[in-house]
C-alpha positions as CSV (number, residue, x, y, z in Angstrom):
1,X,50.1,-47.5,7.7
2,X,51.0,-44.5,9.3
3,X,51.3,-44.2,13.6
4,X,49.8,-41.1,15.0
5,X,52.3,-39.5,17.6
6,X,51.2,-39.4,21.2
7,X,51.0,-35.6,21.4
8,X,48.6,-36.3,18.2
9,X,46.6,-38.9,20.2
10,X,46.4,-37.2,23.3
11,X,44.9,-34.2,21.4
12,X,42.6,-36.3,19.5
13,X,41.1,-37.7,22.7
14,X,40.8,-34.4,24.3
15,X,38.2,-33.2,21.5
16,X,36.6,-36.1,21.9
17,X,35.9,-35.8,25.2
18,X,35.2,-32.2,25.2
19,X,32.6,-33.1,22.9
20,X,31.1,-35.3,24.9
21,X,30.9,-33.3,28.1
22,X,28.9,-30.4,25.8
23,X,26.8,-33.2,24.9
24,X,26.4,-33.9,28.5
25,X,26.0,-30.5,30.1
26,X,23.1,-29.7,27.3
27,X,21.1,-33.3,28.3
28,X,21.7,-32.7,32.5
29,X,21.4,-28.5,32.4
30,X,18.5,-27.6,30.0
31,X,17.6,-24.4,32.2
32,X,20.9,-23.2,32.0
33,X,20.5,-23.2,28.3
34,X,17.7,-21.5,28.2
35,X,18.6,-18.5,30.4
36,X,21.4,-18.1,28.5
37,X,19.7,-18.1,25.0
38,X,17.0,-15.4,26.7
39,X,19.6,-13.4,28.0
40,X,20.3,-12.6,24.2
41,X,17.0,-12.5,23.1
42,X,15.5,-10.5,25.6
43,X,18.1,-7.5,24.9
44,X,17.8,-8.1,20.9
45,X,14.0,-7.7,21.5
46,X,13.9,-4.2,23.8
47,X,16.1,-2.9,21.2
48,X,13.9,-3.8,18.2
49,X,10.8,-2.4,20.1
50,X,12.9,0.7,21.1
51,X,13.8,1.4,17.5
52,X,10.5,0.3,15.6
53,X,8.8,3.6,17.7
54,X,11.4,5.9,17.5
55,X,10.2,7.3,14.5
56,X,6.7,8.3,15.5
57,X,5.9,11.7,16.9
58,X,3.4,14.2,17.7
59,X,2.3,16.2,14.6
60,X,0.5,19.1,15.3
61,X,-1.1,21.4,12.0
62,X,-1.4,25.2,12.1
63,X,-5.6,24.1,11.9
64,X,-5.3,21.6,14.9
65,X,-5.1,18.8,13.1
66,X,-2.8,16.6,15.1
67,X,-1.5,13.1,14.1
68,X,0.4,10.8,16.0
69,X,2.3,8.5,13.3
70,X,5.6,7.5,11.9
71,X,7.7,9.8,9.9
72,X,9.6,8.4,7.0
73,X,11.2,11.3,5.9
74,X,12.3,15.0,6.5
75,X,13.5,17.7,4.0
76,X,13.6,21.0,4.2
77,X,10.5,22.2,3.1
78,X,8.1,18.9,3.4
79,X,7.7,15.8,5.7
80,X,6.4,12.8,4.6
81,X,4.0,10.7,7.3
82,X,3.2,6.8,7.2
83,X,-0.9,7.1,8.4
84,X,-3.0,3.5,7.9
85,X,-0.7,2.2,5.9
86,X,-0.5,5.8,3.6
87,X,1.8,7.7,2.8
88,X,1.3,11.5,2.9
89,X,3.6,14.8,2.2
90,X,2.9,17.9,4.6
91,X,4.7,21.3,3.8
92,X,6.2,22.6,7.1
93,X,4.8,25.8,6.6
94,X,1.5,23.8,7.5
95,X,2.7,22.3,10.9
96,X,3.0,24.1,13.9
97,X,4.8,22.0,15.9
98,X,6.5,18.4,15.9
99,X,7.0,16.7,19.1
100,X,9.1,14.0,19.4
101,X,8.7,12.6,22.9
102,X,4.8,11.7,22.2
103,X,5.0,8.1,21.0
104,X,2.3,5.5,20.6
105,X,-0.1,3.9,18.3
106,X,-1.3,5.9,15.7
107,X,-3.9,8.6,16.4
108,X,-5.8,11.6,15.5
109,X,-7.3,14.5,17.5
110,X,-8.3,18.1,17.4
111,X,-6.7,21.2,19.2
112,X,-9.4,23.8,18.9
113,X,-9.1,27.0,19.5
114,X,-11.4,29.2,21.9
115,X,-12.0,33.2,23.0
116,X,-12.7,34.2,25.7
117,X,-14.3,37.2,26.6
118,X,-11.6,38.7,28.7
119,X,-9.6,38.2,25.9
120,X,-7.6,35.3,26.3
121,X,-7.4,32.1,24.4
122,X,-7.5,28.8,25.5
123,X,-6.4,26.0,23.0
124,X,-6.9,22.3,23.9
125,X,-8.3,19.1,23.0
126,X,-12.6,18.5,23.8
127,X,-12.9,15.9,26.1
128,X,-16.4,16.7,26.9
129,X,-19.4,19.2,26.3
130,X,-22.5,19.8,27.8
131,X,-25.1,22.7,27.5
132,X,-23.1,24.9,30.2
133,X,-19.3,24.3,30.0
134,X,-16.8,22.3,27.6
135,X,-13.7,20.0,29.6
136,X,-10.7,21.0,27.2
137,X,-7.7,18.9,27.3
138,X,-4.5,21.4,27.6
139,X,-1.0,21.5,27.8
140,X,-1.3,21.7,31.6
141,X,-4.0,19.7,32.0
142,X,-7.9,19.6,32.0
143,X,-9.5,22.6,32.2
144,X,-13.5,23.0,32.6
145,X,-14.6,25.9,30.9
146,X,-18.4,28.3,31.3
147,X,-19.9,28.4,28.0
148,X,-21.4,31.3,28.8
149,X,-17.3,32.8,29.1
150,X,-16.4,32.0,25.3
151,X,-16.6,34.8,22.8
152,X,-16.2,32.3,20.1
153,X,-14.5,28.9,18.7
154,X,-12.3,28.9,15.8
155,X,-11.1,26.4,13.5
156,X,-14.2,24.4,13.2
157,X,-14.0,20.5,12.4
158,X,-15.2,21.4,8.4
159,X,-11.8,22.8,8.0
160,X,-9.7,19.5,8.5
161,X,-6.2,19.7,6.4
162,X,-6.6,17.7,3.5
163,X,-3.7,15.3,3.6
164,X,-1.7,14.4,-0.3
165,X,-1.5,11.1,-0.4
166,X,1.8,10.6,-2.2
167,X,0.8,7.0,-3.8
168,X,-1.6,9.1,-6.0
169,X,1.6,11.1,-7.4
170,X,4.0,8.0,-8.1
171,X,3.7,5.7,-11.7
172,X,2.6,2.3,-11.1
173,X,4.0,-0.3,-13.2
174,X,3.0,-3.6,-13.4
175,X,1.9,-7.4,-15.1
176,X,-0.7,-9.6,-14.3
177,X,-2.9,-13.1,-15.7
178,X,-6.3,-13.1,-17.6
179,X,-9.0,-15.9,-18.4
180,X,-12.4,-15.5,-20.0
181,X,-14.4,-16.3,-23.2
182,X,-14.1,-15.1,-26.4
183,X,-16.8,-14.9,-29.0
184,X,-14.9,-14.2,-32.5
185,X,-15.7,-14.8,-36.0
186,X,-19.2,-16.9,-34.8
187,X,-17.5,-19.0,-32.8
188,X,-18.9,-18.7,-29.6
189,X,-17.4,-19.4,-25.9
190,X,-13.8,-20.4,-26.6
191,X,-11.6,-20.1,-23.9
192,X,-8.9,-17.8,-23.6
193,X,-5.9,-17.4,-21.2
194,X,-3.5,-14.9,-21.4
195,X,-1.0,-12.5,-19.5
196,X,-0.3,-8.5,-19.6
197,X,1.7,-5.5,-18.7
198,X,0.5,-1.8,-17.6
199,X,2.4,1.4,-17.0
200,X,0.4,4.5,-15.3
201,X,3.1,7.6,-15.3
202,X,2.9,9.9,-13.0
203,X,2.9,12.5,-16.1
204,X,-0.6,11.5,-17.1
205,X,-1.8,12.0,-13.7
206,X,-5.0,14.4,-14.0
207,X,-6.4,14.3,-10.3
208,X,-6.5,12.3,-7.2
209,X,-9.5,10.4,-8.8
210,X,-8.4,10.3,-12.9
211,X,-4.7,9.2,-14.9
212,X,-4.1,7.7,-17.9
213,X,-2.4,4.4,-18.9
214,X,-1.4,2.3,-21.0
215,X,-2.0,-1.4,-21.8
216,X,0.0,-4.6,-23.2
217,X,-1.9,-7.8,-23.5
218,X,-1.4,-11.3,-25.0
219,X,-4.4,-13.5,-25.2
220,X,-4.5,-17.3,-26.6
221,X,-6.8,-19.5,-27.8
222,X,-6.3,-23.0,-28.4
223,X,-9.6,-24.0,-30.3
224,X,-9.8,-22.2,-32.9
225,X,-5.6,-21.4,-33.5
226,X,-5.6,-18.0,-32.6
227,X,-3.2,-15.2,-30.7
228,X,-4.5,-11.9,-29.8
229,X,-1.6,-8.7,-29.2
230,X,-3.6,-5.9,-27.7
231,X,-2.0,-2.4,-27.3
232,X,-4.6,-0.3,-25.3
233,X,-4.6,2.9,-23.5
234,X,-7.3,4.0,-21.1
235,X,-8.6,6.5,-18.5
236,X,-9.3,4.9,-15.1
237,X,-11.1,6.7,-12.6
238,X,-10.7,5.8,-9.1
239,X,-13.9,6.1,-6.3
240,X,-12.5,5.1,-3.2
241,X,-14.7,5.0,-0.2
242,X,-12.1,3.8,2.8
243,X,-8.6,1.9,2.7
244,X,-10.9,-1.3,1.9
245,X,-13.3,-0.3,-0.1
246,X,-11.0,0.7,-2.9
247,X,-12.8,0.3,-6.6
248,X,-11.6,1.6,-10.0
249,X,-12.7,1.2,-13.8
250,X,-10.7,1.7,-16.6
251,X,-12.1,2.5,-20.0
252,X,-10.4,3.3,-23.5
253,X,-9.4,1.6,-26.7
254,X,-6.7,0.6,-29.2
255,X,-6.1,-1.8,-31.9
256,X,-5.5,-5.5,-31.8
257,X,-2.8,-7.9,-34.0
258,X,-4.5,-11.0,-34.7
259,X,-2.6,-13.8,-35.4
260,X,-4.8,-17.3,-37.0
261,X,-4.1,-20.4,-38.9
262,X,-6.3,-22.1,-41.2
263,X,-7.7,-25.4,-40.3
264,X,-7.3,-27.0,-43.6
265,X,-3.9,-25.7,-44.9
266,X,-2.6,-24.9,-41.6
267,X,-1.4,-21.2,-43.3
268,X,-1.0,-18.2,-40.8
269,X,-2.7,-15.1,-41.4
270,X,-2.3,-11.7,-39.8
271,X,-4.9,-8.8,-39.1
272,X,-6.0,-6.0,-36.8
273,X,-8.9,-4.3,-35.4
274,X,-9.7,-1.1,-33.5
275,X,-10.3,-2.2,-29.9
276,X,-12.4,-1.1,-27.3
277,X,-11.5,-2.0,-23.6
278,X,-13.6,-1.6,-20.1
279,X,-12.5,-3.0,-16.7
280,X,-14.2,-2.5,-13.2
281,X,-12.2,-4.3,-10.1
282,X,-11.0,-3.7,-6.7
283,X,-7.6,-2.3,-5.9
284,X,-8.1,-2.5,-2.0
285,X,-5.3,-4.6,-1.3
286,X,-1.6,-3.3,-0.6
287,X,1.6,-4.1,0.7
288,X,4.1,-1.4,1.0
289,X,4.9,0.0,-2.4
290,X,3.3,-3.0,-4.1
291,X,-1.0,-2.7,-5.2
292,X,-2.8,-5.8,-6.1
293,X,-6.0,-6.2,-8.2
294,X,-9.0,-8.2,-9.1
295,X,-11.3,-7.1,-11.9
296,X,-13.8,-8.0,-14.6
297,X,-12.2,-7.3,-18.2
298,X,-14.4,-7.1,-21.4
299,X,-12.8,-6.1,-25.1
300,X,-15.3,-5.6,-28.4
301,X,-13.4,-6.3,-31.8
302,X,-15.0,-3.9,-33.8
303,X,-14.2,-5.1,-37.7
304,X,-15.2,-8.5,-36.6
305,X,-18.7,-8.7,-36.3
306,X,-20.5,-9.6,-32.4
307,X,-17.2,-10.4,-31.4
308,X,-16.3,-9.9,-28.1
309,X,-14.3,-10.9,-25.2
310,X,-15.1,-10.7,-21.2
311,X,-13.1,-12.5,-18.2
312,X,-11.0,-12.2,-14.9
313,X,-8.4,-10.5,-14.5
314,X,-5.6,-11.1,-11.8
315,X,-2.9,-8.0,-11.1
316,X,-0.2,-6.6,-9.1
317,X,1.9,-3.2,-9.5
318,X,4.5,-1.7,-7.8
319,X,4.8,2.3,-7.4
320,X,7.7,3.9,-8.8
C-alpha cells in the first residue's frame, strides 16, 4: 500500500473543498447565476439580431418598384433578392438606387412619378387620393398635391417589373415513396409499394410554366410475384396561383421491365411494355433549396390489356 505525501494530501483536500463551496455558492446565490449567464446571453442575442438584418435594404427599380428585402448576393451585373421565401435575379441596369440604411420587414411600394404643369416633377409614394389633390410620400416628407396642378402620372401600376424567379432556372433532383393498386393481367386491386427518383435539368427548361424530366421508378407486388422498373420521361406544366397554392401535372410516357414468377414452377420471366404516365399534385411546400410534393400517380400498361396502375405519391427535391 502506498502513503500519499502530505503536500499530495493537502492538495487533495483543497479540491475537495473547492468543490464543495461551488456547490454551495450555486445552492445559496441562484440570482447571481443567473445575471451572470444573461450577461452572455443578452450580448450573444443583440448581435444575432444585429447581423440577421444587416442584409436587407431598400431596393428601388428604375419603374418604382421598390422592395424592402434581404440580399443574398451581389455581382457585377445582377443582384439576387430573398422576397417570401423566393429567390429572384435583378440586372442593375434595372435598379435605380439601393439603400442600405432602410431596414425592416419585408415590403413593397410604389414611387410614382408626376408632372406638373410648371414643369417640375414630383416623385413619391401615394399615401392618399381624393377627387381634388393626392398626399405623396417624398424624400422630404409628405407633400399634398392640387390635382388640378398635374400635367400627367407616369409609370402606371400595369407596368410592375416582372421579377425572375431564379428556382424556375435551377434542376431539381430528387426521390420519393409510392402506394396504389394495380390492375395487371385480370387481376384486379393488388397492392403495390414502391420508391423513385426524378431529375428536371435546367437544360430542358421551356418557360416559367413548362420543363421536361425524367423518371426512375421501382414498384412491387407481393400477390401476384411481380417487380415493375419504369423509365419515364414527361412534360410537367406548372399553374401556380400564390406561394400556397402551388399545383403541377406531369404527363408523358416510356417503357416498363416487368419482372414475374410463375406460381406453379416458380420460373422468372422478363418483359416490357410502352408506358404511359400522368400525375397531378401540390408542390406548395418549401424549405430553402429543398421542394416537397404530394400527388395522385396513374400508369396504363399498354401490351397488357385494362391494365393499369393509380396511387399516392410522396416527394422531395432539392434545387441544384
Amino acid at each position: 500500500m502506498q502513503l500519499l505525501s502530505y503536500s499530495k494530501f493537502r492538495y487533495y483536500i483543497q479540491v475537495v473543498h473547492h468543490r464543495q463551496e461551488e456547490k454551495l455558492f450555486v445552492k445559496q446565490n441562484p440570482g447571481k447565476i443567473k445575471k451572470v449567464l444573461y450577461s452572455f446571453l443578452i450580448p450573444l442575442l443583440f448581435i444575432f439580431f444585429i447581423t440577421f438584418e444587416i442584409s436587407s435594404a431598400e431596393i428601388v427599380l428604375r419603374n418604382g418598384d421598390t422592395y424592402i428585402a434581404e440580399i443574398t448576393e451581389s455581382k457585377d451585373d445582377k443582384i439576387t433578392m430573398r422576397w417570401k421565401g423566393e429567390l429572384y435575379e435583378i440586372p442593375k441596369s434595372e435598379i435605380l438606387k439601393i439603400d442600405n440604411s432602410k431596414k425592416g420587414e419585408e415590403l413593397y411600394f410604389r414611387y410614382d412619378t408626376f408632372e406638373l404643369f410648371d414643369g417640375s416633377q414630383l416623385k413619391g409614394v401615394i399615401v392618399k387620393q381624393t377627387e381634388k389633390e393626392i398626399v405623396l410620400k417624398t424624400e422630404i416628407g409628405l407633400l399634398t398635391v392640387d390635382r388640378s396642378k398635374l400635367l400627367n402620372q407616369s409609370n402606371p401600376l400595369s407596368n410592375k417589373y416582372d421579377l425572375k424567379n431564379i428556382h424556375n432556372n435551377q434542376s431539381v433532383i430528387g426521390l420519393g415513396v409510392s402506394i396504389g393498386a394495380l390492375n395487371f393481367s385480370a387481376k384486379d386491386n393488388s397492392i403495390y409499394t414502391g420508391f423513385f427518383l426524378f431529375y428536371e435539368p435546367k437544360l430542358f427548361i421551356l418557360s416559367d410554366k413548362f420543363r421536361f424530366g425524367a423518371k426512375v421508378d421501382y414498384n412491387l407486388v407481393k400477390n401476384p410475384d411481380l417487380q415493375f422498373l419504369n423509365n419515364l420521361f414527361y412534360l410537367k406544366y406548372s399553374f401556380k396561383r400564390s406561394e400556397l397554392l402551388n399545383f403541377y401535372l406531369n404527363f408523358g410516357g416510356g417503357g416498363s421491365l416487368i419482372f414475374s414468377k410463375n406460381n406453379s414452377d416458380r420460373e422468372s420471366n422478363i418483359g416490357f411494355t410502352p408506358l404511359g404516365y400522368l400525375e397531378v399534385g401540390w408542390n406548395g411546400l418549401k424549405y430553402e433549396n429543398v421542394d416537397f410534393r404530394i400527388g395522385l400517380t396513374s400508369s396504363y400498361f399498354f401490351e397488357q390489356g385494362n391494365s393499369f396502375s393509380y396511387g399516392l405519391i410522396f416527394a422531395m427535391g432539392t434545387r441544384l
